[in-house]
C-alpha positions in Angstrom: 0.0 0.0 0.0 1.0 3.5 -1.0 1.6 5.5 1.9 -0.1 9.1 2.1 3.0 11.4 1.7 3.7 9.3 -2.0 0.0 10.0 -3.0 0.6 13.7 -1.8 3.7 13.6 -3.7 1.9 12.2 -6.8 -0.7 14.9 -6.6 1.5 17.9 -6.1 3.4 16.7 -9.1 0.1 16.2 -11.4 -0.9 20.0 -9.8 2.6 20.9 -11.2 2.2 19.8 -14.4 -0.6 22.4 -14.8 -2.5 19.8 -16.8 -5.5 21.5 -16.7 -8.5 19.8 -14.5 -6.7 16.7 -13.5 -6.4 17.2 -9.8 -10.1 18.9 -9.8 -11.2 15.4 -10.6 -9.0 13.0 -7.8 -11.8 11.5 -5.6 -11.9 10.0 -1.6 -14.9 7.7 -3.4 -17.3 10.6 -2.7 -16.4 14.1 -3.5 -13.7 14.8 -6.2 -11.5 17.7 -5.3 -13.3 20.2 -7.7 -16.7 19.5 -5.6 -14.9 20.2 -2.3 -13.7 23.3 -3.5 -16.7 24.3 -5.2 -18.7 24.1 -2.2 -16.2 26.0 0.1 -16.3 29.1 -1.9 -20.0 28.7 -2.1 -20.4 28.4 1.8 -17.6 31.0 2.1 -19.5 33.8 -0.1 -22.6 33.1 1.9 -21.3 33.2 5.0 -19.1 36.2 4.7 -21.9 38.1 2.9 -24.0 37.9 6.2 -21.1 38.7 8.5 -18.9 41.7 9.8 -15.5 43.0 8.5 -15.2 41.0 5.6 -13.5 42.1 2.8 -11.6 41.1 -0.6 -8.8 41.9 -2.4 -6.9 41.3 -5.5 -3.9 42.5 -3.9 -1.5 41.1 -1.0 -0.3 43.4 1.3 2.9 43.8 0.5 2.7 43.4 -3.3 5.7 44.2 -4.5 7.3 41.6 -2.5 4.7 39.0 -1.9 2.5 39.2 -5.5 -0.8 37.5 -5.6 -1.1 33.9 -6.9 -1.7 34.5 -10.7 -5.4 34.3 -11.4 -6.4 34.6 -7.6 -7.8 36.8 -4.9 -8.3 37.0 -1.5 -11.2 37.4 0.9 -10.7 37.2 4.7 -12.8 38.2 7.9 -11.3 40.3 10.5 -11.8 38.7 13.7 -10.4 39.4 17.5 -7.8 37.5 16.8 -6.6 38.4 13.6 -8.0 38.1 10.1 -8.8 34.2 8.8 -8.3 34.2 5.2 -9.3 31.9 1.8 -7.5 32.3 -1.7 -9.8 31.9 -4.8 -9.5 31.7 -8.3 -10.8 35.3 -10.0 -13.5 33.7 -11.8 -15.5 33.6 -8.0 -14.9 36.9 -7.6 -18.6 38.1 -8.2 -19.7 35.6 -5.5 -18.6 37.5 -2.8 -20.3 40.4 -2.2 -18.3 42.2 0.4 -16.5 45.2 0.4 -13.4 45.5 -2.2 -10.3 46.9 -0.7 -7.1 47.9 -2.6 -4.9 45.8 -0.4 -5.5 42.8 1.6 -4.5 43.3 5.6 -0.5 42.5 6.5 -0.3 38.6 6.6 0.0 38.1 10.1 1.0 34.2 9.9 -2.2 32.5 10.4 -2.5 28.7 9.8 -5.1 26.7 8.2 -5.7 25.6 11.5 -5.7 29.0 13.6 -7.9 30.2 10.5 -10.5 27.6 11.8 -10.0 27.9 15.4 -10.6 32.1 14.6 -13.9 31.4 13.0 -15.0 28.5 15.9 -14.4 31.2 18.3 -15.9 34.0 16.4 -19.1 32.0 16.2 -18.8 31.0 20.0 -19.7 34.5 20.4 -23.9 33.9 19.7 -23.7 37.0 18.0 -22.8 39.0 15.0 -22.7 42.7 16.2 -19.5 44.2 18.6 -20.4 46.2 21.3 -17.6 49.0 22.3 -15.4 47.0 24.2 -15.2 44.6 21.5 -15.0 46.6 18.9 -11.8 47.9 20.7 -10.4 44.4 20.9 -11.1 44.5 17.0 -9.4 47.6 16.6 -5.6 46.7 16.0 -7.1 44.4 13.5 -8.9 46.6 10.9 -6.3 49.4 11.4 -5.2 47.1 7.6 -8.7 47.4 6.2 -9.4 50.7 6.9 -6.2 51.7 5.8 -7.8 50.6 2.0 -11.0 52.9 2.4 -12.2 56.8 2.5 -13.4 57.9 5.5 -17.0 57.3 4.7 -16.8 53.8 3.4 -14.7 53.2 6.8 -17.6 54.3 9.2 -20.1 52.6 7.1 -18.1 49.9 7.2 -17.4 50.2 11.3 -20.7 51.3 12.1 -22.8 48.6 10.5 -22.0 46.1 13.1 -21.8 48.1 16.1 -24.7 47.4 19.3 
């Protein structure tokens, strides 16, 4: 029996190849790869429509060094404890309907699994509106976004989702 890292190995290298749609269609015997995605940026558009400080970007912070994966963007939600973010090919950009900013907020190391433990915790909270003290907690946070925005778009964008 193969062992996981070959079969890893064997799909980063097909992934590599850029042979276009092979790796959308590998399987577990239920979903193929393309599905699983599919769905994610589905359930990702919805949820982040409906929630506060969200945003998208076609830019990295730091573009000149760190350039955006070709044919991708970014969308993230700003959280206590830092931003949880989710790259997507362009053609899902219309999906999300959150605010656009010009550059997404300074990477700040985040994991795939501290960007699920963010969101677990957001949603621990019961509720989707910040009071003041939270809102400061939040602050340090959306310093980024707002950086990207006028002043108006900023407190439309703050105020929305304040108690």
């Amino acid at each position: 029996m193969r062992s996981v890292e070959m079969i890893n190995a064997d799909i980063k290298e097909l992934r590599d190849t850029k042979i276009d749609g092979i790796t959308k269609d590998i399987s577990d015997g239920y979903h193929t790869f393309g599905e699983c995605y599919a769905h994610r940026a589905v359930l990702t558009a919805a949820l982040f429509r409906h929630i506060p400080f969200t945003w998208k970007s076609k830019h990295h912070y730091d573009e000149e060094n760190n350039p955006m994966f070709d044919g991708m963007f970014i969308v993230g939600v700003t959280t206590p404890d830092g931003c949880a973010t989710y790259h997507y090919n362009l053609d899902k950009w219309d999906m999300f309907k959150i605010p656009e900013i010009a550059n997404a907020p300074k990477f700040d190391g985040h994991t795939p699994d501290d960007v699920i433990n963010r969101i677990v915790k957001y949603f621990a909270r019961g509720v989707l509106t910040y009071d003041n003290d939270e809102l400061m907690k939040l602050e340090p946070h959306l310093q980024d976004v707002c950086e990207c925005m006028s002043i108006e778009e900023q407190d439309i964008y703050i105020h929305t989702w304040i108690k």
